[in-house]
PDB file as gemmi writes it, atoms N, CA and C in Angstrom:
CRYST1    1.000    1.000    1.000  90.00  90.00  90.00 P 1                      
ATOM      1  N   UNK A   1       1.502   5.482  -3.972  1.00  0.00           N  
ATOM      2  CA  UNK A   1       2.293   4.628  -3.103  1.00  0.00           C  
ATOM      3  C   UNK A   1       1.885   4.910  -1.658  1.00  0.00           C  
ATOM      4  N   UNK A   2       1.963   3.687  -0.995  1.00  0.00           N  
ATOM      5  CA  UNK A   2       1.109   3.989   0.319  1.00  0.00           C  
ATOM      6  C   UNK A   2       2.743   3.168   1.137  1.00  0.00           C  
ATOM      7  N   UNK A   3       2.947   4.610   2.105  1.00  0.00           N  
ATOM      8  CA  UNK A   3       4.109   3.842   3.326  1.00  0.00           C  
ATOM      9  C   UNK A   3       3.366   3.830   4.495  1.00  0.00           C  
ATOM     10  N   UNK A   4       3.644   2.876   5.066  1.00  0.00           N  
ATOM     11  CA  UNK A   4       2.901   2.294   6.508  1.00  0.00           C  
ATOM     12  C   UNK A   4       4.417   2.107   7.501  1.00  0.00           C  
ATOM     13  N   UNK A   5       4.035   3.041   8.589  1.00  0.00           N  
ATOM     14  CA  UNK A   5       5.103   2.971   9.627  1.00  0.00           C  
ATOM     15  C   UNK A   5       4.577   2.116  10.836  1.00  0.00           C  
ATOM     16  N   UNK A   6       4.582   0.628  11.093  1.00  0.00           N  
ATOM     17  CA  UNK A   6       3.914  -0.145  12.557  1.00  0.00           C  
ATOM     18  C   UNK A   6       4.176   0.026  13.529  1.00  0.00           C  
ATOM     19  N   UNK A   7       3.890   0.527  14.681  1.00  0.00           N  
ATOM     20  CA  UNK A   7       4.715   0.364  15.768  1.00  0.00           C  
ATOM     21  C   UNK A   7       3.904   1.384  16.568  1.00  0.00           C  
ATOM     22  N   UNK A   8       4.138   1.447  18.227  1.00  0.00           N  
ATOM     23  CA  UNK A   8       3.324   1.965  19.287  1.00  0.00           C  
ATOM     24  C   UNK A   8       3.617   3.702  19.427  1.00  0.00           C  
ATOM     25  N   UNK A   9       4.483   3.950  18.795  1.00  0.00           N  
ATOM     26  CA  UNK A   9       4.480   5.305  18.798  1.00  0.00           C  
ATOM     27  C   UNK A   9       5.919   5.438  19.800  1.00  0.00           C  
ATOM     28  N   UNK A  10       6.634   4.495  19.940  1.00  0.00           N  
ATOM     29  CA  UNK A  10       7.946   4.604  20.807  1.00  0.00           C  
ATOM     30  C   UNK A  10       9.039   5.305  19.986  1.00  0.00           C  
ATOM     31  N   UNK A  11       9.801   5.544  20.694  1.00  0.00           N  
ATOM     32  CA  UNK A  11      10.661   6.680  20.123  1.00  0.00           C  
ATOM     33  C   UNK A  11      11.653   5.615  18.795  1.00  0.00           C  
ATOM     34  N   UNK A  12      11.856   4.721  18.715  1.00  0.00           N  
ATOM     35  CA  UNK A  12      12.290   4.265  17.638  1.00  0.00           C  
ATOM     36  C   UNK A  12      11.530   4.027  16.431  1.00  0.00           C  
ATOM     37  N   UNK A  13      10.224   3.885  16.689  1.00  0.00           N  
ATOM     38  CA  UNK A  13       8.786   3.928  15.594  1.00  0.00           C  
ATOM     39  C   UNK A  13       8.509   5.580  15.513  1.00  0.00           C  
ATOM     40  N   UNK A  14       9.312   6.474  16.004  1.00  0.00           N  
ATOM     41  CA  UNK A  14       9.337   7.606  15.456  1.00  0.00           C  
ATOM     42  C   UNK A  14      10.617   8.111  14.632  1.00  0.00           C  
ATOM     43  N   UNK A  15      11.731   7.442  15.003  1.00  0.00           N  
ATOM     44  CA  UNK A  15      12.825   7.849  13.714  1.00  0.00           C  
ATOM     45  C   UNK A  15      12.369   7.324  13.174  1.00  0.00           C  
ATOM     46  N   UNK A  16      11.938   5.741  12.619  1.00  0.00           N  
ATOM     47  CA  UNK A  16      11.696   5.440  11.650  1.00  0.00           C  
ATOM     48  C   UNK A  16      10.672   6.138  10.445  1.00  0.00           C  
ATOM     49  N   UNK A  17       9.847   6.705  10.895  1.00  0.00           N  
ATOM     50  CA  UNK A  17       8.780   7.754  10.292  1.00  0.00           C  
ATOM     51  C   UNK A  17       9.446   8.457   9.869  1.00  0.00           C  
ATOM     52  N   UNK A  18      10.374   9.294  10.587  1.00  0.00           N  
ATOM     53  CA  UNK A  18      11.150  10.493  10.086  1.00  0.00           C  
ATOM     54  C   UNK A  18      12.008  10.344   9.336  1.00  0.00           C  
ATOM     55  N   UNK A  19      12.379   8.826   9.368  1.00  0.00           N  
ATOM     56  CA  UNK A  19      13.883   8.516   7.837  1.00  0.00           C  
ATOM     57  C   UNK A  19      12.578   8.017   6.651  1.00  0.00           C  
ATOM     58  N   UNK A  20      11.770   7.777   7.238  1.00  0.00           N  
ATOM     59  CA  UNK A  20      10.677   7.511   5.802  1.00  0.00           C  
ATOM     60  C   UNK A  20       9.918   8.939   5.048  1.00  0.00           C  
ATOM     61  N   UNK A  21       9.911   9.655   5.925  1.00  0.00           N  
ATOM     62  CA  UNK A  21       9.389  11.362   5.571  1.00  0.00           C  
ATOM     63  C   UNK A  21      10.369  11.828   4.710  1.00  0.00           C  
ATOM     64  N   UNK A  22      12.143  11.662   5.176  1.00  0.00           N  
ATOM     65  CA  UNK A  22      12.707  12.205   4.396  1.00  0.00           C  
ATOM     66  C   UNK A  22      12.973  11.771   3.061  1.00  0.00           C  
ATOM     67  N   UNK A  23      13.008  10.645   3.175  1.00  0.00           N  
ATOM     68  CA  UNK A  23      13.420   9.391   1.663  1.00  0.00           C  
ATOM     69  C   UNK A  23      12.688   9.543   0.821  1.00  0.00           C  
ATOM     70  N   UNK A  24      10.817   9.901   1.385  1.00  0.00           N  
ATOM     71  CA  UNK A  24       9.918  10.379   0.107  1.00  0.00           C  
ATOM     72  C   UNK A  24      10.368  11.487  -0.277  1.00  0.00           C  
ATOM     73  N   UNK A  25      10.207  12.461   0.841  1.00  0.00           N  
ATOM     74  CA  UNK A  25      10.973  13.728   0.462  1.00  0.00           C  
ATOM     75  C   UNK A  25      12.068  14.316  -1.001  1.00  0.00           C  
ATOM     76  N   UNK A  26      12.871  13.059  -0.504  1.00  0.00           N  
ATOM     77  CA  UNK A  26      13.989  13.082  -1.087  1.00  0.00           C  
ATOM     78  C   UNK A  26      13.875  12.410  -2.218  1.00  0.00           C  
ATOM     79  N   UNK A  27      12.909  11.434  -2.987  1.00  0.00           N  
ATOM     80  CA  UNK A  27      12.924  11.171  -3.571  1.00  0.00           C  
ATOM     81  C   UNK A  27      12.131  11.750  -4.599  1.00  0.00           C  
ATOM     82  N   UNK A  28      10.978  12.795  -3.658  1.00  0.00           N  
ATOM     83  CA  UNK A  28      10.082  13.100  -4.617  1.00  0.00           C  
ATOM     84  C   UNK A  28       8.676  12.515  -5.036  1.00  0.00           C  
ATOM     85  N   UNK A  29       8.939  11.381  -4.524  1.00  0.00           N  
ATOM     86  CA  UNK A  29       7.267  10.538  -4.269  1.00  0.00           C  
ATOM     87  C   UNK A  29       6.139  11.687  -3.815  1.00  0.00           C  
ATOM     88  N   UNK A  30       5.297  10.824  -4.793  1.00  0.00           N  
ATOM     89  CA  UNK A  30       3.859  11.297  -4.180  1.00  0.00           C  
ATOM     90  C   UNK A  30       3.458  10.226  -3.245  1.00  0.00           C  
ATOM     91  N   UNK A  31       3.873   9.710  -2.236  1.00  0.00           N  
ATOM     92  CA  UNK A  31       3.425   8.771  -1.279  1.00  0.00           C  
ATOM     93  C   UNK A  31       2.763   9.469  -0.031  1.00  0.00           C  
ATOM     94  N   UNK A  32       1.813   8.436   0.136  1.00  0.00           N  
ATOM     95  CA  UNK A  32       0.893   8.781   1.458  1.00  0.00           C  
ATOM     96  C   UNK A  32       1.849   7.744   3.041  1.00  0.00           C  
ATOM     97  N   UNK A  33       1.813   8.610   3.995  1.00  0.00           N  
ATOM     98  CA  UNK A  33       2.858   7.930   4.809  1.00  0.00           C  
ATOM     99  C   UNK A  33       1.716   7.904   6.341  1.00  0.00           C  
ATOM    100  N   UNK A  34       1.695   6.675   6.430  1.00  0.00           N  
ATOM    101  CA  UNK A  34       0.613   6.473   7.752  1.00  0.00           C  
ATOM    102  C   UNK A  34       1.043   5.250   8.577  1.00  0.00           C  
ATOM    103  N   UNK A  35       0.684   6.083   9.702  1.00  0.00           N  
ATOM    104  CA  UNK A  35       1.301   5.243  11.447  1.00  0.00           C  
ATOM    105  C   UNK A  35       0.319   4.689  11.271  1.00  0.00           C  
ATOM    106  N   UNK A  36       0.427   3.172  11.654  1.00  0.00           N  
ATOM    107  CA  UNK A  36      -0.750   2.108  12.045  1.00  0.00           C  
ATOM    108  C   UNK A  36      -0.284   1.518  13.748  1.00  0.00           C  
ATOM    109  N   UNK A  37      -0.713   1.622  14.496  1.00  0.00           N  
ATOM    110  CA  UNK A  37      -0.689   2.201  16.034  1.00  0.00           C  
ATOM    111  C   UNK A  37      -1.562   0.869  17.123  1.00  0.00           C  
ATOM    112  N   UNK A  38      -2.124   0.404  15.667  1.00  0.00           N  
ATOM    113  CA  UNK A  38      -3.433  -0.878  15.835  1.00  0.00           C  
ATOM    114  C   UNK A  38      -2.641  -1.967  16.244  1.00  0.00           C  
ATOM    115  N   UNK A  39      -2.447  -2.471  17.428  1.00  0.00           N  
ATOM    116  CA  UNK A  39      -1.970  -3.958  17.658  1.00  0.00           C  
ATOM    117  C   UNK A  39      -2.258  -5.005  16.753  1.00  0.00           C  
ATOM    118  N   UNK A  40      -4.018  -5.135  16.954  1.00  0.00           N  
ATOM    119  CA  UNK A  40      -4.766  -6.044  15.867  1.00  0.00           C  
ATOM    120  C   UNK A  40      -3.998  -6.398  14.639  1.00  0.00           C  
ATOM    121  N   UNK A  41      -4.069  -4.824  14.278  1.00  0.00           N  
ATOM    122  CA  UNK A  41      -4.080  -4.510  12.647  1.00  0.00           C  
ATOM    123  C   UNK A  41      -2.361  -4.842  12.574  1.00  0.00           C  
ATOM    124  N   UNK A  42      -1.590  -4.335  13.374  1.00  0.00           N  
ATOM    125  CA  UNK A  42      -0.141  -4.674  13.235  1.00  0.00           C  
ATOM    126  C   UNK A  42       0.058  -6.416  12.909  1.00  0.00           C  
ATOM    127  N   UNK A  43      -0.260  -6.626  14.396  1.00  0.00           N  
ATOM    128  CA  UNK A  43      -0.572  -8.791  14.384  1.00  0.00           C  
ATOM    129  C   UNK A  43      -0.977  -8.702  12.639  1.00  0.00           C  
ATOM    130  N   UNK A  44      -2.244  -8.240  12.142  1.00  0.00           N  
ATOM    131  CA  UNK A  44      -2.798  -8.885  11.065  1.00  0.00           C  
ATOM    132  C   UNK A  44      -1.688  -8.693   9.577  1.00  0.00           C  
ATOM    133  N   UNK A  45      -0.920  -7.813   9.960  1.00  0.00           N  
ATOM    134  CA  UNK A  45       0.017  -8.030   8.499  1.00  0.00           C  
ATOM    135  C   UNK A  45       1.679  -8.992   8.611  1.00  0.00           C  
ATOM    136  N   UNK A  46       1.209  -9.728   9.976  1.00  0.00           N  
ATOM    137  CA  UNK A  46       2.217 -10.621  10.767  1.00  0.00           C  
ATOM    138  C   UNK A  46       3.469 -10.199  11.001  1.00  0.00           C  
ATOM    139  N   UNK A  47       3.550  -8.677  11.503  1.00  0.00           N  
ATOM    140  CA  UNK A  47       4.677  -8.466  12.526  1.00  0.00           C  
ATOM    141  C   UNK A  47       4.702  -8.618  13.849  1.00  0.00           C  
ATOM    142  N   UNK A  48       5.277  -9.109  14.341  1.00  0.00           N  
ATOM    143  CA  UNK A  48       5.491  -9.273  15.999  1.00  0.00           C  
ATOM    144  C   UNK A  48       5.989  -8.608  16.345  1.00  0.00           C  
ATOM    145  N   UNK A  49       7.337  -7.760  15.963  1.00  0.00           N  
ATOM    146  CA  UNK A  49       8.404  -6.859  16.526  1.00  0.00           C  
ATOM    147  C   UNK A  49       8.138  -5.658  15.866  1.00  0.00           C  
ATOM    148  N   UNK A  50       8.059  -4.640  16.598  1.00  0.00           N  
ATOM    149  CA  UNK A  50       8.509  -3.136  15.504  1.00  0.00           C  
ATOM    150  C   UNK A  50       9.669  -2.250  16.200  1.00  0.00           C  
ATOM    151  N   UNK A  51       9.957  -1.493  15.809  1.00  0.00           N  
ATOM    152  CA  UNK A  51       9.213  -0.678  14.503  1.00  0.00           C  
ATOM    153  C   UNK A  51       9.173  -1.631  12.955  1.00  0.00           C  
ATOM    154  N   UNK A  52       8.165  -1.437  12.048  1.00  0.00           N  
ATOM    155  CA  UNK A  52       7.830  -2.237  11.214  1.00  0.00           C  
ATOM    156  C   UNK A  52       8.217  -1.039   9.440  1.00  0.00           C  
ATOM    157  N   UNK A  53       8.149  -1.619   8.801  1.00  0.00           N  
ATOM    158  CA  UNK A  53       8.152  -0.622   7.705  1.00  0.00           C  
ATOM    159  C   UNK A  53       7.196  -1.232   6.382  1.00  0.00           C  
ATOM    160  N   UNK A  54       5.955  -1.298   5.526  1.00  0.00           N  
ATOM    161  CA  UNK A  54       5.422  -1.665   5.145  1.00  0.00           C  
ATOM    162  C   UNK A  54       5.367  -0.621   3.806  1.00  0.00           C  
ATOM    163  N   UNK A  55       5.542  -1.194   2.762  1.00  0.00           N  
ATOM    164  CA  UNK A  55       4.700  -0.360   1.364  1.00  0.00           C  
ATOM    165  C   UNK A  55       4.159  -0.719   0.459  1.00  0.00           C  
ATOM    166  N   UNK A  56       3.054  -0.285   0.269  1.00  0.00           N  
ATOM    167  CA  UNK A  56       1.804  -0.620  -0.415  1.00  0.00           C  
ATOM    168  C   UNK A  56       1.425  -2.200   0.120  1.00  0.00           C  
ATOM    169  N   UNK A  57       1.439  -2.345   1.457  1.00  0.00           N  
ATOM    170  CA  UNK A  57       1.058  -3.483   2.080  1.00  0.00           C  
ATOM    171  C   UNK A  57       2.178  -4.622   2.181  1.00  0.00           C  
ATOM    172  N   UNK A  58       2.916  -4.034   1.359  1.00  0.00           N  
ATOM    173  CA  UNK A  58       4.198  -5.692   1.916  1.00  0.00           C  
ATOM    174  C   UNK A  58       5.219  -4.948   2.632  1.00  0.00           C  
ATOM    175  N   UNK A  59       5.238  -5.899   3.847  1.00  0.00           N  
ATOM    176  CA  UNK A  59       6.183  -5.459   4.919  1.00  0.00           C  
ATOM    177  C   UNK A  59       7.390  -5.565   4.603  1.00  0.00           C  
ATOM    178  N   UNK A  60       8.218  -4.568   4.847  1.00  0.00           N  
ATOM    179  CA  UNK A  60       9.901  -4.825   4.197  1.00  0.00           C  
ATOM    180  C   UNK A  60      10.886  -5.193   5.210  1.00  0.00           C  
ATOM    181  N   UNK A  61      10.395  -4.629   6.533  1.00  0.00           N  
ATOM    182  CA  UNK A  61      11.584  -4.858   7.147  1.00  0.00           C  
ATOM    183  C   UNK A  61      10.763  -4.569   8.794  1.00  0.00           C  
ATOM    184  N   UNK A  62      11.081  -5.756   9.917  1.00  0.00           N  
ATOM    185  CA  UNK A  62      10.409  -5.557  10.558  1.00  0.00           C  
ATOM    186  C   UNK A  62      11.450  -5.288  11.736  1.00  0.00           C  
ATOM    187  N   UNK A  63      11.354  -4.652  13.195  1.00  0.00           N  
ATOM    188  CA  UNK A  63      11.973  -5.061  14.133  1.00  0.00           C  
ATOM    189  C   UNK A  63      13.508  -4.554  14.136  1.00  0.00           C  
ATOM    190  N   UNK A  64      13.268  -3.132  13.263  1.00  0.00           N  
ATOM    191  CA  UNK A  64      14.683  -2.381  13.677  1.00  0.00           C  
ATOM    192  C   UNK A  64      14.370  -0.936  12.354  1.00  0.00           C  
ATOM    193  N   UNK A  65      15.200  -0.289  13.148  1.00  0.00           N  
ATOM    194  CA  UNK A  65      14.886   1.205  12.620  1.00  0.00           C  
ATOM    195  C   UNK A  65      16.114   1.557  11.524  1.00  0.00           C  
ATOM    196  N   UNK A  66      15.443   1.168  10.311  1.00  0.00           N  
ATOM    197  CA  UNK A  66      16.109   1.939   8.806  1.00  0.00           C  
ATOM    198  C   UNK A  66      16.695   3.111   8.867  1.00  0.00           C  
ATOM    199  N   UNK A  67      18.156   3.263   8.361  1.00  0.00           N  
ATOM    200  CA  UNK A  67      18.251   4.558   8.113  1.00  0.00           C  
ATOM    201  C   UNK A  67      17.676   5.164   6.611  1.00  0.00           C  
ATOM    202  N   UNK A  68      17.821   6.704   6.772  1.00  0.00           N  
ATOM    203  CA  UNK A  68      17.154   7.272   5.025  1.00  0.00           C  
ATOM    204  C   UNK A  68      17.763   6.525   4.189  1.00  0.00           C  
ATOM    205  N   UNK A  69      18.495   6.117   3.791  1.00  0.00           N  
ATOM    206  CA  UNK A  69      19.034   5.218   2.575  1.00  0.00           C  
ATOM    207  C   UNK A  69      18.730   3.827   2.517  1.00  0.00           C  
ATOM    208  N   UNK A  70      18.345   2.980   3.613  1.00  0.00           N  
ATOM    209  CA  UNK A  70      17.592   1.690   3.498  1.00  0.00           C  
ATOM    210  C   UNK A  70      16.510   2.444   3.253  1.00  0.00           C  
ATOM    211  N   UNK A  71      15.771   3.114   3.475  1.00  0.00           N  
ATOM    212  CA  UNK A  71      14.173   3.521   3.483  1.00  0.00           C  
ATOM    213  C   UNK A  71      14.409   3.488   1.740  1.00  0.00           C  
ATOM    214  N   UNK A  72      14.606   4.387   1.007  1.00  0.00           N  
ATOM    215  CA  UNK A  72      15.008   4.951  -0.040  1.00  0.00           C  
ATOM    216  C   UNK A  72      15.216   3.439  -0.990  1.00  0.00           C  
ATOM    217  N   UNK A  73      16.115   2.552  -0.452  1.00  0.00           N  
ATOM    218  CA  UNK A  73      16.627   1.544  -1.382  1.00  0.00           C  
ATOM    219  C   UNK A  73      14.989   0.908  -1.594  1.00  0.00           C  
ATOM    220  N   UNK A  74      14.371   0.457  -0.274  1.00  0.00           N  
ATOM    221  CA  UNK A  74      12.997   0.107  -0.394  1.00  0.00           C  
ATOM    222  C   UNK A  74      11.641   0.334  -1.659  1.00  0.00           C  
ATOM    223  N   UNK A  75      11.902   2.268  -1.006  1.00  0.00           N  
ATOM    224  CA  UNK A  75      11.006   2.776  -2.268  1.00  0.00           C  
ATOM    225  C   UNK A  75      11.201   2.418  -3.928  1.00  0.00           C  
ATOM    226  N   UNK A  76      12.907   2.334  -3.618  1.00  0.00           N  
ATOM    227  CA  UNK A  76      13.077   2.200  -5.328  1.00  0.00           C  
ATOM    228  C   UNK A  76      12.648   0.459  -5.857  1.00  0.00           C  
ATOM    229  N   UNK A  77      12.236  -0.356  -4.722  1.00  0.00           N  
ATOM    230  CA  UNK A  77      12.193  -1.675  -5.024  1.00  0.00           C  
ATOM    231  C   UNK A  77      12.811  -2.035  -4.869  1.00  0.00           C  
ATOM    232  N   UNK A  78      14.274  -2.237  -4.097  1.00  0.00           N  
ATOM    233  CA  UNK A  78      14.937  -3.322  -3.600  1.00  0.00           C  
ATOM    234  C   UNK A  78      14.925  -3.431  -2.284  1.00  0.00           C  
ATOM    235  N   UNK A  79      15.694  -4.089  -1.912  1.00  0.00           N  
ATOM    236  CA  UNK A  79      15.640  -5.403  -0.669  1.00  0.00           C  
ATOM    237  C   UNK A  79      16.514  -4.756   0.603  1.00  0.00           C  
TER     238      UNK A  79                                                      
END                                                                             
């Protein structure tokens, strides 16, 4: 499982990382968790706003910072 955190590295694209660190954590995933920092590359998976939250390439939730339990509901596959 691949988590993708979007966003410029602003302090809200950093909780968001950190409620996604813990949720794998916490869940136990073997997931790989990577900042994409790339404007381009952000534009190219069509977010405009971040912080962004992406896994295994489909964006879940763009333009506001998840707490660990939205992160978590995500991993398990829901909405």
């Amino acid at each position: 499982m691949k988590v993708q955190i979007l966003g410029s590295g602003c302090p809200k694209c950093k909780l968001l990382e950190q409620h996604a660190r813990e949720a794998v954590a916490e869940l136990g995933l073997a997931a790989e968790i990577e900042k994409v920092m790339d404007t381009d590359a952000i534009m190219e998976m069509g977010v405009m706003m971040t912080p962004a939250l992406a896994i295994d390439g489909e964006v879940k939730s763009v333009g506001k910072v998840l707490t660990k339990d939205q992160v978590i509901s995500y991993l398990k596959g829901g909405k």
